[in-house]
Structures are given as structure tokens and as C-alpha cells.
C-alpha positions as CSV (number, residue, x, y, z in Angstrom):
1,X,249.0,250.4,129.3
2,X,252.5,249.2,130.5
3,X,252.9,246.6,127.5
4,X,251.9,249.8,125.3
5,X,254.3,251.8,126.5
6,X,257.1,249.6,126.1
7,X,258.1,250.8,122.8
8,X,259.6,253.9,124.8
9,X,261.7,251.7,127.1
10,X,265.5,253.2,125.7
11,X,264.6,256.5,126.1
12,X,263.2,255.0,129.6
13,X,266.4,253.4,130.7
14,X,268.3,256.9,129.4
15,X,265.8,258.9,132.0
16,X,266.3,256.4,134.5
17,X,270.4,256.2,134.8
18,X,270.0,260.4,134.4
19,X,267.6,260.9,137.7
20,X,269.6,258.3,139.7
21,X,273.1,259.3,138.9
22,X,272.0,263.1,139.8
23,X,270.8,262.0,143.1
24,X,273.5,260.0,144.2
25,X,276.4,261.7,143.0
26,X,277.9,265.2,143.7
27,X,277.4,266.0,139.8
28,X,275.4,268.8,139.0
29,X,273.3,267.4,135.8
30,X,274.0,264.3,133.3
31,X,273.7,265.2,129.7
32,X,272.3,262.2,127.0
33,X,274.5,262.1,124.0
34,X,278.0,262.2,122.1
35,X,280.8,263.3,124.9
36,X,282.0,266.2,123.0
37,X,278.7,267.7,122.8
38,X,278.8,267.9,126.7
39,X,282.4,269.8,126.6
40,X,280.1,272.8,125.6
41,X,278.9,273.5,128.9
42,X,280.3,273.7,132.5
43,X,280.5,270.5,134.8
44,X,280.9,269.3,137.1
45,X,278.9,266.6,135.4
46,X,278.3,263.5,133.7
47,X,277.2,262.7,130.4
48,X,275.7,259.2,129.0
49,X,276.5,258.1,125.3
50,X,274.5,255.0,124.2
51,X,276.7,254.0,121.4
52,X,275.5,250.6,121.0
53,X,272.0,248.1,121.1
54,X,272.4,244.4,121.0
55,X,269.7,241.7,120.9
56,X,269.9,239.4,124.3
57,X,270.8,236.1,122.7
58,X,269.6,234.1,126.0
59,X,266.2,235.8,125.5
60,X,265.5,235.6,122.1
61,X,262.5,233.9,121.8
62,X,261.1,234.3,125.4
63,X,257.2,235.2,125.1
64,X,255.3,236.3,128.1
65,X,252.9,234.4,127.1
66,X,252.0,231.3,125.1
67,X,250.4,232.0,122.2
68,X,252.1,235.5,121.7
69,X,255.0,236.5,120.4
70,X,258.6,237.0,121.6
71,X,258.9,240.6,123.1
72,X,262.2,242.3,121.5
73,X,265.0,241.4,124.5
74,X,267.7,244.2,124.3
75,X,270.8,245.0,125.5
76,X,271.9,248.7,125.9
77,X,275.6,249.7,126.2
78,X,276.6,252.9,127.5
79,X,279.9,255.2,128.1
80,X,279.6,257.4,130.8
81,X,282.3,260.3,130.8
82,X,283.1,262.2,134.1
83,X,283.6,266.3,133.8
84,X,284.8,269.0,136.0
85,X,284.1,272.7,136.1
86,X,286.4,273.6,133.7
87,X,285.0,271.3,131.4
88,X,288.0,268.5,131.5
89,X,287.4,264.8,131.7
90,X,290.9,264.3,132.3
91,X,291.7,265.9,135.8
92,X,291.7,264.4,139.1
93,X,288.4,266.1,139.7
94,X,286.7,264.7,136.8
95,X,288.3,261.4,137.7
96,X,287.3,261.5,141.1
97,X,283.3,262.0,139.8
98,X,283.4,259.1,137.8
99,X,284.8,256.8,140.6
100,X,281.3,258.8,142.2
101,X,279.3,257.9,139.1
102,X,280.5,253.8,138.8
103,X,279.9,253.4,142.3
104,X,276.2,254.9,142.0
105,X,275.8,252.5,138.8
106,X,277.1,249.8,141.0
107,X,274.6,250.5,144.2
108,X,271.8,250.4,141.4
109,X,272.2,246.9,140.3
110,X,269.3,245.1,139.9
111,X,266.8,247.9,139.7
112,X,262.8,247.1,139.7
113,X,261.6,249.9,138.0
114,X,258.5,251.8,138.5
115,X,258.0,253.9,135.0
116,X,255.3,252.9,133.1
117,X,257.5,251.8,130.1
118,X,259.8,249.2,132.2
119,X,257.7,248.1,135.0
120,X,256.0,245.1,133.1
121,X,260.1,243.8,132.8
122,X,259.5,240.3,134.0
123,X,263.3,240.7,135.3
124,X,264.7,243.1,137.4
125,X,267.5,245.3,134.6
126,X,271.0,244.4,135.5
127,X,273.8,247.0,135.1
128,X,277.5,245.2,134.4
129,X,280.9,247.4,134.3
130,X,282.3,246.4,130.5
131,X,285.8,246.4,129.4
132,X,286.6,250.2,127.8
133,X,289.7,249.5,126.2
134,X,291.9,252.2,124.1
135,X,290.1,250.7,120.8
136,X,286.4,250.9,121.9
137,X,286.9,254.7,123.1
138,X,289.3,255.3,120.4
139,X,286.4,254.3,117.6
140,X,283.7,256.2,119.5
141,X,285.4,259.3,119.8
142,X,286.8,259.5,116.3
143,X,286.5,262.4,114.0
144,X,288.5,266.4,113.2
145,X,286.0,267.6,116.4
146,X,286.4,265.0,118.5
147,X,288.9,263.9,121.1
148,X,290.2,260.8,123.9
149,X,288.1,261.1,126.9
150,X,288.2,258.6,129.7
151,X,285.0,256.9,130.4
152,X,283.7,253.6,131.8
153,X,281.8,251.3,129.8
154,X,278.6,249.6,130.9
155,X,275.4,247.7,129.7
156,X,272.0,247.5,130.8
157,X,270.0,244.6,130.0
158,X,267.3,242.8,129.4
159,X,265.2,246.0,128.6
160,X,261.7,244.7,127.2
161,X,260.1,246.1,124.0
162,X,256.9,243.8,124.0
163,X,254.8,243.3,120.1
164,X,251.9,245.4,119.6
165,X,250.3,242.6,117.3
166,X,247.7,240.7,118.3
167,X,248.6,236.9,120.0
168,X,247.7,234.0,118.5
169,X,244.9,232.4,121.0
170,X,242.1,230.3,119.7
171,X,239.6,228.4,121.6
172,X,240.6,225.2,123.9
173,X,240.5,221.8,122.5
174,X,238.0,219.6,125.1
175,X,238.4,216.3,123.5
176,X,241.3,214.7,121.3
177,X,239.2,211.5,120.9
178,X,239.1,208.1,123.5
179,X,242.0,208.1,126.4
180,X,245.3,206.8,125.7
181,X,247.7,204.4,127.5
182,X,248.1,204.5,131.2
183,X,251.6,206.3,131.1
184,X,255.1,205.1,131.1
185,X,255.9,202.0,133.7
186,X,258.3,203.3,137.1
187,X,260.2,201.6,139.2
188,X,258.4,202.0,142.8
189,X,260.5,203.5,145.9
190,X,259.3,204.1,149.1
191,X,256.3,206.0,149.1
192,X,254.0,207.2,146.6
193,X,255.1,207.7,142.6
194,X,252.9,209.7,140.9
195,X,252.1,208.5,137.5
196,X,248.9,211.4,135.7
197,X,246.3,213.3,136.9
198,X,242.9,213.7,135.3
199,X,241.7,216.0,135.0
200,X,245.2,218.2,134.1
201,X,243.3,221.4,133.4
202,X,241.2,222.0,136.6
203,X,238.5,224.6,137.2
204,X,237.9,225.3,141.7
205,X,235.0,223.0,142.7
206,X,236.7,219.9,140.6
207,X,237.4,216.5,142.1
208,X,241.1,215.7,141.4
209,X,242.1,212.1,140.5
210,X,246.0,211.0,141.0
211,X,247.1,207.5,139.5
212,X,250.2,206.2,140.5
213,X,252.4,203.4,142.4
214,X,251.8,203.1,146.1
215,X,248.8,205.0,146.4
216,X,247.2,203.4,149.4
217,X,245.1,204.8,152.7
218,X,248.3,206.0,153.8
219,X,248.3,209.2,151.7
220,X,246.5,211.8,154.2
221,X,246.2,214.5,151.2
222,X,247.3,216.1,148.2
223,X,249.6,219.6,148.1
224,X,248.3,221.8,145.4
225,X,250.6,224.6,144.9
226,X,251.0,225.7,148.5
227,X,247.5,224.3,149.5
228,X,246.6,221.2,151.1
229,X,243.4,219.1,150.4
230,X,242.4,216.0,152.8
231,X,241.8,212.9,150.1
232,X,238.1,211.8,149.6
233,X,238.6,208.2,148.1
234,X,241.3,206.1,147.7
235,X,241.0,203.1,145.0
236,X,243.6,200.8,143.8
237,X,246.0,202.8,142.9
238,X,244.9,206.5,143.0
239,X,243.4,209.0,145.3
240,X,241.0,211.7,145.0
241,X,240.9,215.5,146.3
242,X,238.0,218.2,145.7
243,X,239.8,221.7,145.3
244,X,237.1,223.9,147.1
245,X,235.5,226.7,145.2
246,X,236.8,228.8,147.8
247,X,240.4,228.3,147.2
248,X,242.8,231.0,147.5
249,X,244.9,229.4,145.0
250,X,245.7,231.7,141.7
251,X,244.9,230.5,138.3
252,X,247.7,228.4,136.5
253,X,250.1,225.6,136.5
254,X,251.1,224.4,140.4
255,X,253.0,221.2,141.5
256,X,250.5,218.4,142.8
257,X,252.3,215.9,145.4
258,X,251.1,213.2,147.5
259,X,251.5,213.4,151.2
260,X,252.0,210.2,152.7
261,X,252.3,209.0,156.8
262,X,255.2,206.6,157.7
263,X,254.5,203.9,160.8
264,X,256.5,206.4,162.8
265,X,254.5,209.4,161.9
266,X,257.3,210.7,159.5
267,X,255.4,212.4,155.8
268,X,256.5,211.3,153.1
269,X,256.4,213.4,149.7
270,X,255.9,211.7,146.0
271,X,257.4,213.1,143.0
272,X,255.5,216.5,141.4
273,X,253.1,216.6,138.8
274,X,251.9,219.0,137.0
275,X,248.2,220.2,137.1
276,X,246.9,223.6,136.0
277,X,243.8,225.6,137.7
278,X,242.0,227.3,135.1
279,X,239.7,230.6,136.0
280,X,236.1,230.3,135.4
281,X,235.1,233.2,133.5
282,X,230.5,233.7,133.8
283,X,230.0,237.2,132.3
284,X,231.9,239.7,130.6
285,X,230.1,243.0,130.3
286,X,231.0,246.5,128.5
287,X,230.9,249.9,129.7
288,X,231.6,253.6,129.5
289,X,231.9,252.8,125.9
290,X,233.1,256.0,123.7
291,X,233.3,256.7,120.0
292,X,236.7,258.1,118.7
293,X,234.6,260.0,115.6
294,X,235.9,257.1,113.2
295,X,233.1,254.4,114.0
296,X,235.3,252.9,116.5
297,X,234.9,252.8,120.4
298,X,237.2,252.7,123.3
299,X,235.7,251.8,126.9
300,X,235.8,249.2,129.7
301,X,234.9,245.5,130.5
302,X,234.1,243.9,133.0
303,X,234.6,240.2,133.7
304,X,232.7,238.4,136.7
305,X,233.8,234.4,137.5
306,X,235.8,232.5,140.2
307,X,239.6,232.4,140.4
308,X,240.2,234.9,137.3
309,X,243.8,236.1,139.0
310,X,244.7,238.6,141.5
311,X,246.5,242.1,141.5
312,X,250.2,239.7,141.1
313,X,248.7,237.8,138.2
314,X,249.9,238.3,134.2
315,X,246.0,238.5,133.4
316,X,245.0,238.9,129.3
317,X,242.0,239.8,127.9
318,X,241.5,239.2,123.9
319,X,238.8,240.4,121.8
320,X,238.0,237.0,119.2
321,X,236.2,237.5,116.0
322,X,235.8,235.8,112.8
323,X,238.5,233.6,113.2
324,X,241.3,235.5,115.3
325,X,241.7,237.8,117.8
326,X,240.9,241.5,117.1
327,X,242.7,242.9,120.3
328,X,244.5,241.6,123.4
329,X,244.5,244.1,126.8
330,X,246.2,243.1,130.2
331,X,243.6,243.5,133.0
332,X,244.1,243.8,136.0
333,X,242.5,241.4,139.4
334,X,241.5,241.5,142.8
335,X,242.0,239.8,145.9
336,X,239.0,238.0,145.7
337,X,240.1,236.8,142.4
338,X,236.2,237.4,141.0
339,X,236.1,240.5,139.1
340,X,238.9,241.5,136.3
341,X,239.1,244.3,134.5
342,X,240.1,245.7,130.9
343,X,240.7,248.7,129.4
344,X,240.5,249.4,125.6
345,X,242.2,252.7,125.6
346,X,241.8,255.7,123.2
347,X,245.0,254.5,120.9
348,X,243.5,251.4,119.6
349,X,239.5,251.4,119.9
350,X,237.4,248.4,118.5
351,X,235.1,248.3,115.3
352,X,231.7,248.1,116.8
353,X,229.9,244.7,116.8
354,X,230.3,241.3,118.8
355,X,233.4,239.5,119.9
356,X,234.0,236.5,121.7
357,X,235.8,237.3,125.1
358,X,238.8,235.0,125.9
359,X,240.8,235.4,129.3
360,X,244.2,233.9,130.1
361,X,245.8,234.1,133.6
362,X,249.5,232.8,134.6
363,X,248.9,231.0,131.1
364,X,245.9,229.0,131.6
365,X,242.8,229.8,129.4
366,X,239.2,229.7,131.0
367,X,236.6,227.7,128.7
368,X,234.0,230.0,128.2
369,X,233.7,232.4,126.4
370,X,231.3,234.6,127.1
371,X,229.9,237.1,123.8
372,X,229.7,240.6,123.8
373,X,227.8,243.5,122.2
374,X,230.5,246.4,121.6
375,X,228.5,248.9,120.4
């Protein structure tokens, strides 16, 4: 699994500058490590020296998902040192290959990457030129063996290590007790102001009730996301939609606005809320399950419902029991949005017996919970 393989990202990154910088420069290879180990052998050239790993401050505490915890968010700075065939990095040859080698790091800004370890990034990695003053090279290359060597400085950043713990999900809370106030009082404005919707967590099939200011028989419909739905009822004061159980929309949380017709034909658009579509998870079944010789057993499930996230969609699957959840998987959707499924792979099998099955998609939690025999 991606997520799994996360914890190989720097080594990744490393890989990833060495493939591209051999393709798009005239250098012959692109050696990982100290620069005077690379003097050893013939250029022309490059070599990579990470010589320092920062935690992204800005991303510190940035989970993928609620209810797990914070990924580690780094920062990788690098030197890369230009050489020529007779092994110099200070000629106009060697200088000419690294003008190559920061115009190839330059061209690959804002990569996407497609090995296993960074793909799951949720950002794209950034590369930015850094100063490489006489201090910062003179520090690096220090020692009896070593001399100056001109090189460019650079970081890459944010590269992703994600937690290999399980997150912290637990059951949905369906009642806090009798409703509460009617919201905070607005000032009105032409057109609609929305005020709360009920329900705020939304399976497809529901009818959708908006309150708010203005709400009369001139709103024509509600836009869900990108969806529209024609209004069913209008009382005083709210509206009502039915999201179809054939909606295309994906699970999760989607801006809800009220569409409204002027006399002159002109729409009019309220202010957003917030409503989120849950998935509605029916059966979660096990298969192709294998002992590992231990007791434990690895194997697949398969989860059947209606809008349980497509092949876009950040889809969990956790294993609960007795109190907390024994595993979490991604999974992976369809375009029909009705089948999902999880692997439990070979490196962490389950303890045989029967769990509780909870899946998230784009953060929103589908009530049931179907149970399982794993064994």
C-alpha cells in the first residue's frame, strides 16, 4: 500500500532527482552522497548530497484525515556538485553541467510523482534554488580529505512519511439530546440567507431541509456540490430537496446554496452552507483469506452500499474491536461508487475473529457498521 510505503519516501525523492537529472542532462550518471566520494570516479557527472532534513513548520499538524494522526511533513535539502571528465568541479566544463543540472531541477518543479512511496503526497513536491553561501559549503565540506567544491543548494518539500498506527475512529454519535436554538439572527439582503440545514450529515435518497431568511417560491432549487436538485416544498422560511439515490455526487462535505429567480429572470445565489453526504455501507464481506503460520490472516474485503467513493476518493477502511480500531487500509472505489475494496496485506495480517467494519470517504463516516467473521 502507498501509505505503507511512505516510510521509504527520502530514499524515494533521492531516486527520483537521480533518474530525472540523468535524462535531462548531458551527465553521464548522478552519484548519492558526500561530494568527495564522487571525485573517485570519472564525470562528467553529478552527485546529490542530502546534508540536511527539516520538519515543514506550515504542515505540522496536517492529518489526512480526521481522526488520525499528523503524517511527518519534511523538508529535504540537497547540494548538487557539477563534475567533468577529469574529475574537477571547478572548470568551465563542470560549470557548464551544473547550469545543465539547475535548469533540469528548475523544468521539474512541481512534480506529481508516480512511485509507490510519494504518490499518496496530497501536494505536488516543490523544488526551490537556496542560498549556497561560502559558510554553508565551507561547513559541509570540512575535514583533512575534503575540499571547496561549488555546488547549488536546493530543497524539496513537503515529502510525506504518513503513521503506521492505527487512527482514532469510533462510532458516530446519532443524537446529542433535544434540538437547540434556531441559529444566530442575520441581517437579510436581497435574496435568500441561509441560516442550517437538517439534516447536516446526509445519506443519497434523503430529503434536505434549508432554514433561512427569504426562502419563498422563488428559489427554483438547491446546488449541492456541482449538482442541482428542483425544491419539493417550500414553507415559511425553508425549502426542501430530495438528493436522488442515483446521484453522481462523491461522499463528503459539499457547499449547499439556494438558487433564486429575480422578476427579470436574473439567479440569484444565497450564501454557502455546509452539508456532508455520507456513503451507505450494506455488506462487507471477506475473502481469499490466508494464514501467515502465526494464527494471523491476510486477505481481501469487499464492501457493497451506495455512494462509498470513487477511484479519486481518499477511501479508509478500519478493522474495530473491543473498543478501538485493530487496523486501518485505504481501499480503493469505482465509478459506480457501490463496491470498495481493501486489502490486508501480508506485512500486517489480523488475529482471527470478528470486527466491526467502519468506512470513511473524503472524511465522512457511513453509520453502519456492518460485522465480520475473519477467520
Amino acid at each position: 500500500m502507498p501509505l505503507e510505503q511512505s516510510r521509504t519516501a527520502i530514499g524515494a525523492v533521492g531516486e527520483l532527482l537521480r533518474t530525472r537529472l540523468t535524462a535531462r542532462t548531458s551527465a553521464g550518471a548522478v552519484d548519492v552522497g558526500r561530494p568527495e566520494a564522487a571525485a573517485g570516479s570519472a564525470g562528467p557527472k553529478f552527485n546529490l548530497f542530502l546534508y540536511q532534513i527539516d520538519i515543514d513548520g506550515h504542515m505540522r499538524n496536517l492529518a489526512l484525515d480526521q481522526g488520525q494522526d499528523a503524517p511527518l511533513w519534511l523538508v529535504l535539502r540537497y547540494l548538487i556538485t557539477a563534475y567533468d571528465d577529469g574529475q574537477e568541479s571547478d572548470s568551465v566544463a563542470a560549470h557548464e553541467l551544473l547550469g545543465e543540472g539547475l535548469l533540469a531541477l528548475q523544468e521539474l518543479n512541481f512534480m506529481q510523482p508516480t512511485m509507490p512511496p510519494l504518490m499518496d503526497n496530497p501536494q505536488s513536491l516543490k523544488i526551490t534554488l537556496d542560498s549556497a553561501d561560502v559558510d554553508l559549503l565551507s561547513k559541509v565540506m570540512q575535514g583533512t580529505d575534503e575540499r571547496y567544491r561549488i555546488s547549488a543548494a536546493f530543497q524539496v518539500r513537503p515529502v510525506m512519511i504518513a503513521p503506521s498506527e492505527p487512527p482514532a475512529y469510533a462510532p458516530l454519535v446519532l443524537t446529542v439530546g433535544p434540538p437547540g436554538n434556531e441559529g444566530v439572527e442575520v441581517i437579510p439582503s436581497m435574496g435568500p440567507t441561509l441560516t442550517r440545514l437538517e439534516p447536516e450529515q446526509f445519506e443519497a435518497g434523503s430529503t434536505l431541509t434549508v432554514h433561512g431568511i427569504e426562502l419563498t417560491s422563488a428559489v427554483q432549487e438547491l446546488l449541492v456540490g456541482d449538482q442541482r436538485y428542483g425544491i419539493t416544498a417550500a414553507p415559511a422560511n425553508r425549502v426542501q430537496a430530495v438528493i436522488p439515490a442515483t446521484t453522481t455526487l462523491s461522499p463528503g462535505p459539499h457547499a449547499i446554496i439556494a438558487v433564486s429567480l429575480s422578476a427579470s429572470g436574473r439567479q440569484i445565489h444565497s450564501n454557502a452552507i455546509t452539508g456532508t453526504l455520507m456513503p451507505t455501507l450494506v455488506t462487507a464481506a471477506p475473502s481469499a483469506l490466508v494464514p501467515d503460520g502465526g494464527g494471523n490472516l491476510s486477505g481481501s474485503l469487499t464492501l457493497t452500499g451506495e455512494r462509498l467513493g470513487g477511484a479519486n476518493d481518499a477511501i479508509f477502511v478500519a478493522f474495530y474491536r473491543d473498543g478501538a480500531v485493530q487496523l486501518m487500509v485505504e481501499a480503493t472505489g469505482g465509478v459506480a461508487q457501490n463496491t470498495v475494496t481493501a486489502t490486508v496485506g501480508v506485512d500486517e495480517p489480523l488475529p482471527p475473529g470478528r470486527y466491526r467494519i467502519m468506512l470513511r470517504a473524503n472524511g465522512a463516516q457511513a453509520l453502519n457498521m456492518p460485522e465480520v467473521d475473519w477467520s
